[in-house]
N, C-alpha and C positions, 0 to 999 in steps of 0.2 A: 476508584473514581469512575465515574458515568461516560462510557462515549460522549457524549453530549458535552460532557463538564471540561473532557479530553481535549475537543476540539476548540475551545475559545483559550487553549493554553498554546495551541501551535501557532505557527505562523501562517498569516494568510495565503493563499495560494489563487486569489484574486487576477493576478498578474499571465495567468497560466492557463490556457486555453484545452491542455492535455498534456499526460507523460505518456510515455512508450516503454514498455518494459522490453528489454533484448536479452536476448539466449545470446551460449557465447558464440555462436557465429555471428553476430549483430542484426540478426531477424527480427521483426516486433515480434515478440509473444502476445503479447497482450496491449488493450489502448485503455487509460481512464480518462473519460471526459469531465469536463467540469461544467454540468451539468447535473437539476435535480438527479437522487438517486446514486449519484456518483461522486457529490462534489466532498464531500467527510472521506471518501475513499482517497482522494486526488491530494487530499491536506496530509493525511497518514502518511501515502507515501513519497510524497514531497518532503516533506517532512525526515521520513528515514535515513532520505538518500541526501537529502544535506547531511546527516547527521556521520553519515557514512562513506565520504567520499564519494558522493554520484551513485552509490549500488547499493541496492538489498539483499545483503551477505544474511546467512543465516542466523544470525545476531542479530542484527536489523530486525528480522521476520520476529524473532520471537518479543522482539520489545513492542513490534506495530500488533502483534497480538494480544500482548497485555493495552495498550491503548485503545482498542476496539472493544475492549472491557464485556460488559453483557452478552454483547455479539457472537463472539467465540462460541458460546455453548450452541446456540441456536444454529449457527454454523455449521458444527459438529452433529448436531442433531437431525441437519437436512440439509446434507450435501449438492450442490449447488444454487442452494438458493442466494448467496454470499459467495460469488466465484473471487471477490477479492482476501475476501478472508481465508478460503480455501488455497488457495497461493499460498498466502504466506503460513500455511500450518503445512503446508508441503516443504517447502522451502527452508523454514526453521529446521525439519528435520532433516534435510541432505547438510552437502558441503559446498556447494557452488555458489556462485553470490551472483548477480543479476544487474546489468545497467539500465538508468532508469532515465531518459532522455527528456525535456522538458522542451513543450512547445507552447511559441509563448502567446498571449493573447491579443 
């Protein structure tokens, strides 16, 4: 299935101004806004972390990778240009899981 086709299957994330990704000290790692450019990122992993208890466990990471479908390769193929995707292909391969804070809009 297409990114594209992915994202009119999740739940809206409308309501959501940004998440906060936390390390386990509860630092932000990372912010997705929701915002062009950002907002199919912000649905993904909105998304995960309902599905997962608030966190993006390496479980999580690998299912939000299949859901970003086409993207993955191009990902892979030019590192940084997709720092969300590149997360979660890191991510997937460890063992720590990740809280994922929602700010609301």
């Amino acid at each position: 299935m297409l990114f594209s086709e992915r994202l009119k299957q999740l739940p809206s994330a409308s309501h959501l101004a940004a998440l906060h990704l936390l390390g386990a000290d509860g630092q932000v790692l990372a912010t997705i806004e929701n915002k062009p450019g950002q907002t199919g990122s912000m649905v993904v992993y909105a998304a995960l972390a309902a599905l997962y208890g608030g966190r993006i466990t390496p479980q999580a990471a690998t299912l939000g990778l299949e859901w970003y479908a086409e993207h993955v390769a191009d990902a892979q193929a030019h590192p940084g240009k997709h720092p969300n995707i590149d997360r979660l292909l890191a991510w997937a391969q460890g063992s720590e899981s990740f809280a994922v804070q929602a700010v609301a809009a």
